[in-house]
C-alpha positions in Angstrom: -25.7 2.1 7.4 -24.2 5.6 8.5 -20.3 4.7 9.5 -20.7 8.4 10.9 -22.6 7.4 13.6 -20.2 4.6 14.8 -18.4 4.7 17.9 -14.9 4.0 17.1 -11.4 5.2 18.9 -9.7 7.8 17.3 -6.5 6.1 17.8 -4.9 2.9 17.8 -5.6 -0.2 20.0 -3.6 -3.5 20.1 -6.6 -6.0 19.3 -6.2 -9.7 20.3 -6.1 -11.1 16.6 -8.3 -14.0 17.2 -11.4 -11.8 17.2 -10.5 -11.3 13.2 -10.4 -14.3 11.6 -14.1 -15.7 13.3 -16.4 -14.5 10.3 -13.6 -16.1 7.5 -11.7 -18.5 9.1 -8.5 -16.9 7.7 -6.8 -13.5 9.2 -5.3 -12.5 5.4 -9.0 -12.3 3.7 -10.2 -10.5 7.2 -7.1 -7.7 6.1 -8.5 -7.8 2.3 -12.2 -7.1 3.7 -11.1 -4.5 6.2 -8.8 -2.7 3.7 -11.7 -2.6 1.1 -14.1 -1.6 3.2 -11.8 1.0 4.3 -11.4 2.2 0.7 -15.2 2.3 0.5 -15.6 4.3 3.5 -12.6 6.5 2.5 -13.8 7.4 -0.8 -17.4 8.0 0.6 -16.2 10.5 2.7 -14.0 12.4 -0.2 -17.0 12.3 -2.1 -19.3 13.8 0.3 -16.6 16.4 1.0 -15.9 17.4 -2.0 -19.6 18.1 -2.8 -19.7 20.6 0.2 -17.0 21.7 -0.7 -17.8 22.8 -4.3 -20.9 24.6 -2.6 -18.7 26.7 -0.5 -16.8 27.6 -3.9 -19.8 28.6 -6.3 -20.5 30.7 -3.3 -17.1 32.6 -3.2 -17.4 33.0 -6.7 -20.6 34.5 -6.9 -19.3 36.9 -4.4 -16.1 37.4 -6.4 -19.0 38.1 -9.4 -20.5 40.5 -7.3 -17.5 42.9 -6.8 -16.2 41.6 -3.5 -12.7 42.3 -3.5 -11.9 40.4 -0.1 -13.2 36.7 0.1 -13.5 35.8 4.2 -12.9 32.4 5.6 -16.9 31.2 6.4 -17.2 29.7 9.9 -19.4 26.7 8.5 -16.7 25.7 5.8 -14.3 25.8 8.9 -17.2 24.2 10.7 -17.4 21.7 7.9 -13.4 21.2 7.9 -13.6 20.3 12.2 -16.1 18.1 11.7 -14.6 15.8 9.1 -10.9 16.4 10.6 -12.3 14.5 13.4 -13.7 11.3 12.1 -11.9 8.4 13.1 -9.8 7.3 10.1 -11.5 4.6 7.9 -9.9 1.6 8.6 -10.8 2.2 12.3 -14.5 2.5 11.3 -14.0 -0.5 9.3 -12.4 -2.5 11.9 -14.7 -1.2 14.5 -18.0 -2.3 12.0 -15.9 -6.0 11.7 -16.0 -6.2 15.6 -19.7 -5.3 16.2 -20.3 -7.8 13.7 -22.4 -5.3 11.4 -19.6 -5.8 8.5 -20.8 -8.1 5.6 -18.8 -9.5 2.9 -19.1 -12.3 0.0 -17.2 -14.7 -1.6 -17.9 -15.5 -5.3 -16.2 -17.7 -5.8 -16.6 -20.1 -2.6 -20.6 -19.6 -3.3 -19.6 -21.0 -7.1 -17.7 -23.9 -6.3 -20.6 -25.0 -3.5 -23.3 -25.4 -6.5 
């Protein structure tokens, strides 16, 4: 699924709480999901950042190879920058993905103890 492609506030919103513990039956393991999946989505987005990133790099330092004394600010790095600045933060994805009902977690455990 591409969390990119999500429609989520950018800010925000009081939520009535009993829309969060349907899918466990218990608020606290809702907060464990959301914050995980938060994490996920948060470190997917560093990761893919990072690896445009580094391209924009090995490009100023071929130029800085080539004898270009002045390195320029490149409108798609500051393109690139915009477009990730204005992501809703994860844990709104994550909370938004909880409340369309596309958010899937597992228990271990529970599906141990049922055998």
């Amino acid at each position: 699924m591409d969390f990119k492609k999500i429609k989520s506030a950018h800010e925000a919103i009081t939520r009535d709480m009993n829309e969060f513990d349907k899918q466990t039956g218990n608020l606290y393991e809702t907060v464990v999901d959301l914050s995980k999946r938060a994490n996920q989505i948060s470190s997917t987005l560093r990761q893919e950042l990072v690896n445009k990133i580094s391209e924009f790099s090995a490009q100023q330092q071929a130029a800085v190879a080539d004898g270009v004394d002045e390195i320029y600010e490149n409108r798609e790095q500051i393109e690139l920058a915009r477009y990730y600045e204005q992501l809703p933060k994860a844990t709104l994805i994550a909370t938004q993905e909880l409340l369309n009902g596309t958010l899937c977690f597992k228990r271990p455990e529970k599906e141990e103890s049922d055998l």
